[in-house]
C-alpha positions as CSV (number, residue, x, y, z in Angstrom):
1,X,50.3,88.1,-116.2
2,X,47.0,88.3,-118.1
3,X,47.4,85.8,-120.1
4,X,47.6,83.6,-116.8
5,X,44.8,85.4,-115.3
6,X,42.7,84.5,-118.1
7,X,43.4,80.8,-117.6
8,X,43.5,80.5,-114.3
9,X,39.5,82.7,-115.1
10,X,39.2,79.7,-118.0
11,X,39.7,77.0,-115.9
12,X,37.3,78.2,-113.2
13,X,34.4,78.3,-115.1
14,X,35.7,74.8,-116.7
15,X,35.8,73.1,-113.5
16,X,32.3,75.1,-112.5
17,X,30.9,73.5,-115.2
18,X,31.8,70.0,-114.9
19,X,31.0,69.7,-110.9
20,X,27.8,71.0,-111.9
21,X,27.1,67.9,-114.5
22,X,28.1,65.9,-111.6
23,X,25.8,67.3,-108.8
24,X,22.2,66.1,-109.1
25,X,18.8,68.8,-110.0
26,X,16.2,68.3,-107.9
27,X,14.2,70.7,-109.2
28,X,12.3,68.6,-111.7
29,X,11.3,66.2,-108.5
30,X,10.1,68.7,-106.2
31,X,8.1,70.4,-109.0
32,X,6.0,67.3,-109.8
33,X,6.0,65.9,-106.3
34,X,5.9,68.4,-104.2
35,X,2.0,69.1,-104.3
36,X,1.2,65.4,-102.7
37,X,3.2,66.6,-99.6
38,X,1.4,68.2,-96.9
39,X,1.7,69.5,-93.7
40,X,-0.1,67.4,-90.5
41,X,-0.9,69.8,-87.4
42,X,-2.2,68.0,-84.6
43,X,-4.2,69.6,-81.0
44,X,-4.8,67.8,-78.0
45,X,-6.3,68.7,-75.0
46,X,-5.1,67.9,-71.8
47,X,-7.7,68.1,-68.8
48,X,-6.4,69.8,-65.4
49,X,-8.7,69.8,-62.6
50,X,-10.0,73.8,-61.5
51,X,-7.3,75.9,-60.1
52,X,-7.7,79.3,-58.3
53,X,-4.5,81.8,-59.3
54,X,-2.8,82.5,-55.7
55,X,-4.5,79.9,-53.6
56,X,-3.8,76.2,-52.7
57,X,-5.5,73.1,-54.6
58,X,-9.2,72.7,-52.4
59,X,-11.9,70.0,-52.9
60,X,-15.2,71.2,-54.0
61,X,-16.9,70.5,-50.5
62,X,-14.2,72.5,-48.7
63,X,-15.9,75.8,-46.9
64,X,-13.3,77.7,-48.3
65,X,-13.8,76.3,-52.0
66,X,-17.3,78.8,-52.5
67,X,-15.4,81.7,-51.5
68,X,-12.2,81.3,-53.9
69,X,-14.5,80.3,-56.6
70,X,-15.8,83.9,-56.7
71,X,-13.0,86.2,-55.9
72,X,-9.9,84.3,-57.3
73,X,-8.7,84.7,-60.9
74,X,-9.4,81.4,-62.5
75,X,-7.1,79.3,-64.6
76,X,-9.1,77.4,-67.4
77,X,-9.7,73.5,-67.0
78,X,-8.9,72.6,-70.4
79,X,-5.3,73.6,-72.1
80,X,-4.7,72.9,-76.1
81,X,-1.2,71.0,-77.2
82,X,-0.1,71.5,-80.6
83,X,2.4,70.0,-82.8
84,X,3.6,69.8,-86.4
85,X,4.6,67.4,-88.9
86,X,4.4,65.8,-92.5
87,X,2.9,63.6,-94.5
88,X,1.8,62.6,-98.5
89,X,-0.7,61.7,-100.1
90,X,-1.2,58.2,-101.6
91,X,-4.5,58.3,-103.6
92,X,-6.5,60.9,-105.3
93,X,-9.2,60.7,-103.0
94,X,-8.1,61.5,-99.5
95,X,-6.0,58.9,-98.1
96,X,-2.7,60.1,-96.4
97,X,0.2,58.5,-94.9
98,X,2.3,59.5,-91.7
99,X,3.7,58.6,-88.6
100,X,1.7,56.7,-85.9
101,X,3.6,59.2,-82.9
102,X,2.6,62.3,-85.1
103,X,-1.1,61.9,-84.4
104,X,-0.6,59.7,-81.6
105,X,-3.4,60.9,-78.7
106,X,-4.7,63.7,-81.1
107,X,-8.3,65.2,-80.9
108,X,-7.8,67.2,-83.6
109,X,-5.8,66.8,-86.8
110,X,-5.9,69.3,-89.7
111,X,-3.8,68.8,-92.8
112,X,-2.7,71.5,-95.1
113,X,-1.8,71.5,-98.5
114,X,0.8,73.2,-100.7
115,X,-2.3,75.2,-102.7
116,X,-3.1,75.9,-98.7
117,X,-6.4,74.2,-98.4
118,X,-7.1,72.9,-95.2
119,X,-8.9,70.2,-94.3
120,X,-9.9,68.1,-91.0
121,X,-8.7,64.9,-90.7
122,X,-9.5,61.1,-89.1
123,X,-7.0,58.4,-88.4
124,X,-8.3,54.9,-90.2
125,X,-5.7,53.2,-88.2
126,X,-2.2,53.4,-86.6
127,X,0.5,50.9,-85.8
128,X,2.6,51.9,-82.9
129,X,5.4,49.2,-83.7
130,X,6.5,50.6,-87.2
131,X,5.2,53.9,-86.6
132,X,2.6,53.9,-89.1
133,X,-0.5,56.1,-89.4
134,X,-3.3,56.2,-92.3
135,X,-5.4,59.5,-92.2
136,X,-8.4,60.2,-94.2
137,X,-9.5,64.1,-95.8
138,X,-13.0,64.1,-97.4
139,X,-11.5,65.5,-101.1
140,X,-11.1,64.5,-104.3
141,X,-9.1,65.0,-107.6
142,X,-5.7,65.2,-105.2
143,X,-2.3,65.2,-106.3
144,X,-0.4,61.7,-105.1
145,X,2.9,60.5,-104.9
146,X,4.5,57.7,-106.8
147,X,5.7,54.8,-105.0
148,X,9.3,53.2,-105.6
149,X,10.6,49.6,-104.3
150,X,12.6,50.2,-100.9
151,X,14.9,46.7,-102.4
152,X,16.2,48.7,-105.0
153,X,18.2,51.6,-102.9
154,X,21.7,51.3,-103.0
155,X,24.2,52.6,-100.8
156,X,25.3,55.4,-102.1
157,X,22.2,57.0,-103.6
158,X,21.0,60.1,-104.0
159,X,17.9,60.9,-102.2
160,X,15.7,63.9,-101.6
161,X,13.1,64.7,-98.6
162,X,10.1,66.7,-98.5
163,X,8.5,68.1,-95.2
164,X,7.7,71.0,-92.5
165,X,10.6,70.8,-90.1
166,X,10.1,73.5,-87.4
167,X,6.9,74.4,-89.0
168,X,8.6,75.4,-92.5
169,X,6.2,73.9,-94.9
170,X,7.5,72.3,-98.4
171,X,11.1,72.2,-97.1
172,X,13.4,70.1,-99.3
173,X,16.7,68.6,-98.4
174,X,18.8,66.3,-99.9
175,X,21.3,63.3,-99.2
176,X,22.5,59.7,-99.9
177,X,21.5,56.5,-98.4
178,X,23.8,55.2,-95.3
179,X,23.0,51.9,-95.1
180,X,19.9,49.9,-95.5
181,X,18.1,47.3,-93.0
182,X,19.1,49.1,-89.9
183,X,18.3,47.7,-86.4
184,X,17.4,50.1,-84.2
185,X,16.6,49.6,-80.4
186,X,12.7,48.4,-79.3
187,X,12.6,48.7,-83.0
188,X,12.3,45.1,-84.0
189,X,9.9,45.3,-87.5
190,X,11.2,47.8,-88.9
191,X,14.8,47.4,-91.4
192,X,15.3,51.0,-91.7
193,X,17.0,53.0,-94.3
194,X,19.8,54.9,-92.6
195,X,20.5,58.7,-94.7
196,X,22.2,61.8,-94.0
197,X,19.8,63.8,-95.5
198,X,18.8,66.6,-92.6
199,X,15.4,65.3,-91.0
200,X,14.7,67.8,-88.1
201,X,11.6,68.3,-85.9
202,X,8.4,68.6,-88.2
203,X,9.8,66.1,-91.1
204,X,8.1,63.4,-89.3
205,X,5.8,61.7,-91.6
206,X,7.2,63.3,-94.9
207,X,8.1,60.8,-97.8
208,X,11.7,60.0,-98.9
209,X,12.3,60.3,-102.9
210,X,14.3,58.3,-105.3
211,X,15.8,60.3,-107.8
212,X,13.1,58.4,-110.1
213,X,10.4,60.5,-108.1
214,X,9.2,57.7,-106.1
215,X,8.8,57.4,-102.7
216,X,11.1,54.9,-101.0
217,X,10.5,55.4,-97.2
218,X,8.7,57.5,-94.7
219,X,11.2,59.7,-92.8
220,X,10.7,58.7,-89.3
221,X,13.8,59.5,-86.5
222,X,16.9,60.9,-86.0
223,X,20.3,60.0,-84.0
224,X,20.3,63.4,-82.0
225,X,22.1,64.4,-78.6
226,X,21.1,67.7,-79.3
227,X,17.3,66.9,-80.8
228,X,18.3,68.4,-84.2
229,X,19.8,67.1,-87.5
230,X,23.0,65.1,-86.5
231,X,23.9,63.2,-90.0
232,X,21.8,60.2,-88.7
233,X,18.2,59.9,-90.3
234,X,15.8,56.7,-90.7
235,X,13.2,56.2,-92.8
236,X,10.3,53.3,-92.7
237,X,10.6,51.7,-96.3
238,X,7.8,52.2,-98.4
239,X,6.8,48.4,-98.6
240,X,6.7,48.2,-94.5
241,X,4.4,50.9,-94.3
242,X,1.9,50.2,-97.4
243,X,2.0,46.4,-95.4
244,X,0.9,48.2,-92.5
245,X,-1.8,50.5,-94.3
246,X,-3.4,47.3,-96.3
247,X,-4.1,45.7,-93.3
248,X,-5.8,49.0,-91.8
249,X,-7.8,49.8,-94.6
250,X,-9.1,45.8,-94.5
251,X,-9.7,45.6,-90.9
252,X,-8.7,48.0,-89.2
253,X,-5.8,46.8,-87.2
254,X,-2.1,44.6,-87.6
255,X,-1.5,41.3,-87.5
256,X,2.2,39.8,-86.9
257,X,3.5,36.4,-86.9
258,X,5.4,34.8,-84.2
259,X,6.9,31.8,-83.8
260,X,8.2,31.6,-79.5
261,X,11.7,31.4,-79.1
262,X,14.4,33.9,-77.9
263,X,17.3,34.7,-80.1
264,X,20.7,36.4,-80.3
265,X,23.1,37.3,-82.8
266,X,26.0,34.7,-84.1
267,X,29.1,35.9,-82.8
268,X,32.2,34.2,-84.7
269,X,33.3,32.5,-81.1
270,X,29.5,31.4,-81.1
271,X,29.9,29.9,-85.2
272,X,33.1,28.6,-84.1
273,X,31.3,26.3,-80.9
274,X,28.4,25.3,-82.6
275,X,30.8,23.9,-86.2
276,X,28.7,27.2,-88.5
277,X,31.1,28.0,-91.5
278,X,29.9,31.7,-90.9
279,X,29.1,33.7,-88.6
280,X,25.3,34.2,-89.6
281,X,22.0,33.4,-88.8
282,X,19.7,33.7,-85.6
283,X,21.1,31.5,-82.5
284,X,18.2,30.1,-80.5
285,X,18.6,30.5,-77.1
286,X,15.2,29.8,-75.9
287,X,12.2,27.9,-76.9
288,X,8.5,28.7,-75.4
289,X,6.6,25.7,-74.3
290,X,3.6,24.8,-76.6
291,X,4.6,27.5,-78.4
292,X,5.1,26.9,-82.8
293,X,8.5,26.7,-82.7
294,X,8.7,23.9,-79.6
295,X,5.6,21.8,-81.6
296,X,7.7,22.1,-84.9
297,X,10.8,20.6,-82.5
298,X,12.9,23.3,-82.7
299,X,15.2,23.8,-79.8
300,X,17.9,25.9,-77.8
301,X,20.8,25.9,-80.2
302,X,19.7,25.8,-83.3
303,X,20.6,28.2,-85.7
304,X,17.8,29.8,-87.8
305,X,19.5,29.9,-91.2
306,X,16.6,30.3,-93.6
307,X,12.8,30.8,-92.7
308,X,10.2,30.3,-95.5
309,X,12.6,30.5,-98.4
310,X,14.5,33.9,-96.9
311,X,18.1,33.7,-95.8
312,X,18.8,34.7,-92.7
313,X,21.8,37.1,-92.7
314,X,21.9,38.8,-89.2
315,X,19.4,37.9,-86.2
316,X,17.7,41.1,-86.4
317,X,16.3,39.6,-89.8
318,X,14.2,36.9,-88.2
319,X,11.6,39.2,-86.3
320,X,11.4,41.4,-89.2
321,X,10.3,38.0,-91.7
322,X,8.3,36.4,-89.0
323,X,6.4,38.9,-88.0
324,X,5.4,40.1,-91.8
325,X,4.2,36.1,-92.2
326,X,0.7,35.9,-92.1
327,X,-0.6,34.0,-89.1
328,X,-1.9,30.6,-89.5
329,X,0.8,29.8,-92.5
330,X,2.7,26.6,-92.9
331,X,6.5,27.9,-93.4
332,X,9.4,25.6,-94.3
333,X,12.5,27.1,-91.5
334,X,16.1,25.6,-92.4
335,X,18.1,25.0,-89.1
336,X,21.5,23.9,-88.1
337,X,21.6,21.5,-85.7
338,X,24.7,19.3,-84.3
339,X,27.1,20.5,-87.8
340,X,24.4,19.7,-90.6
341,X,21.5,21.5,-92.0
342,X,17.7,20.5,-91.3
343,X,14.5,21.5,-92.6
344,X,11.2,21.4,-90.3
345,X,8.1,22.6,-91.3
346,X,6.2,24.9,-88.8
347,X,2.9,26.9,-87.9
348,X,3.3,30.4,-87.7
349,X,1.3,31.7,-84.6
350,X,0.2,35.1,-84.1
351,X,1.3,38.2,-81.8
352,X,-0.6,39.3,-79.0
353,X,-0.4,42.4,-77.6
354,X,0.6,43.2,-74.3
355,X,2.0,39.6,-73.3
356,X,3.2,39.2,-69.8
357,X,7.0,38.6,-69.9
358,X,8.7,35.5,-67.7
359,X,9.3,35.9,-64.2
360,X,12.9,35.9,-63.1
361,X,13.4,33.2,-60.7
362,X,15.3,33.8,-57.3
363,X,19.2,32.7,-57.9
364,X,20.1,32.8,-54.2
365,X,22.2,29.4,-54.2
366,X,22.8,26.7,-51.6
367,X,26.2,27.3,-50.1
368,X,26.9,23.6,-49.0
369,X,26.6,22.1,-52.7
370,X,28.9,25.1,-53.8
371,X,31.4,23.3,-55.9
372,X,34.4,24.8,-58.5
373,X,34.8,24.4,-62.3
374,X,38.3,24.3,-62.4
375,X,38.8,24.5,-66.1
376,X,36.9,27.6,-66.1
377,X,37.5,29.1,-62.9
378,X,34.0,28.8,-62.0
379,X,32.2,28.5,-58.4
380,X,28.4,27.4,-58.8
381,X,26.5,25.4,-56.7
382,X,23.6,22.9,-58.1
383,X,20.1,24.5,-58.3
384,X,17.8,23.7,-55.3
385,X,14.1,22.2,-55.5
386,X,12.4,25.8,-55.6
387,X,14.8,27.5,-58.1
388,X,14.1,24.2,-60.2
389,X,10.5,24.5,-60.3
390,X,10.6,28.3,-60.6
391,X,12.5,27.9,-63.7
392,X,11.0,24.9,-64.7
393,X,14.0,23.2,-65.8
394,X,15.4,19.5,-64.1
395,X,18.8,20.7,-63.4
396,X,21.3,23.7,-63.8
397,X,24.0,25.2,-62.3
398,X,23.8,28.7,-60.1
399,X,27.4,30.9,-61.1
400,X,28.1,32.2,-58.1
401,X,32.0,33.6,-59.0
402,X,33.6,33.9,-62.1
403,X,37.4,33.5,-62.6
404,X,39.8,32.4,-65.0
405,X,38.6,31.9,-68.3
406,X,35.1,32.8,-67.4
407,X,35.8,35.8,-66.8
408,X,36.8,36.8,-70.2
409,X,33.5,36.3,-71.1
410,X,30.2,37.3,-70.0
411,X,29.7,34.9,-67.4
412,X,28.4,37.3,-64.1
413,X,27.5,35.6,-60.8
414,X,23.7,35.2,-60.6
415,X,23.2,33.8,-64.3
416,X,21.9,30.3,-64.1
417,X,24.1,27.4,-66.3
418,X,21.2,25.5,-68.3
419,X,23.4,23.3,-71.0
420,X,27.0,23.8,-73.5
421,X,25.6,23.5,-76.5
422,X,22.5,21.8,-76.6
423,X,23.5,19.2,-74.0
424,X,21.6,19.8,-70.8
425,X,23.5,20.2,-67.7
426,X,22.0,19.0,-64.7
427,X,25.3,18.4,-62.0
428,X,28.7,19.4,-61.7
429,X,30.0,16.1,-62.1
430,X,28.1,16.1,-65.1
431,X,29.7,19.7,-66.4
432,X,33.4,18.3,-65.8
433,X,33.1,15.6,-67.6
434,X,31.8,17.4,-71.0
435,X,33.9,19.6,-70.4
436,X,37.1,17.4,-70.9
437,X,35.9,16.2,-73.8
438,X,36.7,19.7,-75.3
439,X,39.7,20.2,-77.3
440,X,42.4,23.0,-75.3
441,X,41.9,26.4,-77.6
442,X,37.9,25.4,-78.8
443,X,34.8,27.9,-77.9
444,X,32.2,26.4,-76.0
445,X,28.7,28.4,-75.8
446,X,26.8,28.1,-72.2
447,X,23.3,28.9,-72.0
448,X,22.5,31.0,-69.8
449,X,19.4,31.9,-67.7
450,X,19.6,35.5,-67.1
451,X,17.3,38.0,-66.0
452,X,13.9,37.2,-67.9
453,X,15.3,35.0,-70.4
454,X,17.8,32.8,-71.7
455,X,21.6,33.9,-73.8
456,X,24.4,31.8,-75.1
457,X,27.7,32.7,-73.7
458,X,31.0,32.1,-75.5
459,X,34.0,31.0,-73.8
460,X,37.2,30.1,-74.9
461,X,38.9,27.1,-73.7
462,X,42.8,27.8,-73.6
463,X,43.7,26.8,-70.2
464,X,44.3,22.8,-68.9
């Protein structure tokens, strides 16, 4: 018995042993790094017009007005708003990196460092789009982080955050890497690295290590339906932000390309209509008039499949390339068009803020020209002179029910048909007779005119 005890005591420690050479020290990292972390506390004050404790809201020339001004308890016209979070520092003589929605509408920043100095600070600029801020302390002689290269994360990765979550200053918390170039929703710049290291109120703004030390990203959201740590965290790449932050030390403000045209992702029903080999690439569903891409002669249905050199995996990719283009450029884009590849050289134009967005056009139909699709179990009707001109287009057809094989698919009633493929559709005569010159069990892909813009929609022809 104690000789088994004394293994079993052996073993124990054996097994101790090796886990531990398998589990990563931090300690090393947060001793050198740690310093160039600080914590960003923000005040804002928020203006509320005079208010007399126990009596109604009265305009200054109301008789009454005089007479509660003197005798009523007074609440102040001013209030103070306060919130934490993190940041680093990326040179030795003031300049700090966080998030834009940390100091967004601030009147007062202070930042705080590990040694617990404290200094004021002022934004040099902010980007609202990746999140991006770039404060300024008036000191010297700082501590500053190292940064890594975002492209060489793997999946799998050890990596370590620094920040102030719930006010905690020089919290560290460690992880791997999820997945990199994330999409996230209204989120359309920014390929973030996905972690399940635990970000939490206050960490916004604090740097991402490396195990190398370097800083890889800027630890930015979480997936919450609580509003803490949920095992979903995103962090801006390093290279995105320091993008962002050259162009706001130069000038002040972000430039983006853009090139005019709608897109949506290749679904493998959408790669099967339009002859792709893969499912990848950014589908065009919509072209802007005057706009680059319509001078350059793209068109609704092309596939982007490389743009300037860069392939074009998924159509979240495109935004993200275009946009970090600088404006004015001449970029080569490879498209596929009608089964073979094609390369057409283009003028990258430039984003402006605040655009107006299309006007939907009114889809109430014309009864007496409703007609059926019988292949697809449609009922449309041929658009009318106003819905032509409000959409600007010299035909189309108004869905106005959706059966059969239709309505497997996303077809709705109200969506406007505007071509299969990139043959434009003008009648319903017309429509029936491409449509028989579709093999029984093929896709087709309708474009659509829906809502504000324009969407391929995949059906599968597998009824007579």
């Amino acid at each position: 018995m104690l000789l088994r005890l004394l293994f079993l005591a052996l073993f124990g420690v054996f097994m101790q042993s090796a886990v531990a050479k398998d589990l990563p020290d931090f300690t090393d990292l947060v001793e050198k790094q740690g310093a160039a972390v600080v914590n960003v506390s923000t005040t804002q004050i928020i203006s509320a017009p005079q208010m007399f404790h126990g009596a109604p809201t009265l305009p200054e020339n109301d008789p009454f007005y005089e007479f509660f001004r003197r005798f009523a308890p007074q609440v102040p016209r001013d209030q103070e708003s306060q919130s934490l979070g993190s940041g680093f520092i990326i040179s030795a003589d003031g300049y700090i990196l966080t998030n834009a929605h940390v100091v967004d509408r601030a009147d007062k920043i202070t930042v705080r460092l590990t040694d617990k100095r404290e200094f004021k600070a002022k934004v040099i600029g902010a980007d609202k789009r990746t999140d991006v801020a770039l404060l300024k302390i008036e000191a010297t002689g700082l501590p500053k982080v190292v940064l890594g290269n975002p492209e060489l994360l793997k999946v799998g990765e050890w990596v370590l955050a620094i920040g102030s979550p719930f006010g905690f200053d020089s919290s560290v918390t460690a992880g791997i890497v999820s997945a990199k170039g994330r999409s996230l929703p209204q989120e359309n710049f920014v390929p973030f690295i996905q972690t399940d290291v635990a970000i939490n109120p206050g960490n916004s703004g604090g740097p991402l290590f490396n195990m190398k030390g370097e800083v890889v990203g800027i630890n930015s959201q979480i997936y919450s339906r609580s509003g803490g740590y949920m095992g979903l965290s995103f962090s801006i790449p390093i290279d995105v932000a320091m993008d962002v932050v050259n162009q706001l030390r130069s000038s002040g403000k972000v430039t983006r390309g853009r090139i005019g045209v709608s897109i949506q992702e290749v679904t493998r029903e959408l790669a099967d209509s339009f002859g792709l080999p893969k499912a990848a690439g950014a589908l065009i569903s919509g072209v802007e008039k005057a706009g680059p891409a319509d001078k350059a002669g793209i068109r609704a249905s092309d596939v982007i499949l490389k743009f300037d050199g860069k392939m074009i995996e998924n159509s979240a990719d495109l935004p993200r390339i275009v946009a970090a283009t600088k404006p004015g450029g001449k970029v080569v884009v490879q498209l596929w068009r009608k089964g073979s590849t094609l390369d057409v050289s283009l003028v990258v134009g430039v984003i402006q803020e605040g655009a107006d967005k299309p006007r939907a056009p009114d889809s109430k139909g014309d009864e007496s020209s409703s007609q059926s699709v019988s292949r697809l179990g449609l009922k449309v009707s041929e658009l009318n002179d106003d819905q032509k001109a409000e959409l600007q287009v010299e035909g189309g057809l108004l869905v106005e029910d959706v059966k059969g094989a239709a309505a497997r698919s996303e077809l709705q009633p109200g969506d406007v048909i505007l071509a299969i493929g990139n043959i434009e559709i003008r009648t319903v005569e017309q429509f029936n007779e491409v449509l028989k010159k579709v093999p029984q069990g093929r896709n087709i892909a309708l474009l659509v005119h829906r809502n504000d813009g324009t969407v391929y929609v995949p059906i599968r022809l597998d009824e007579k």
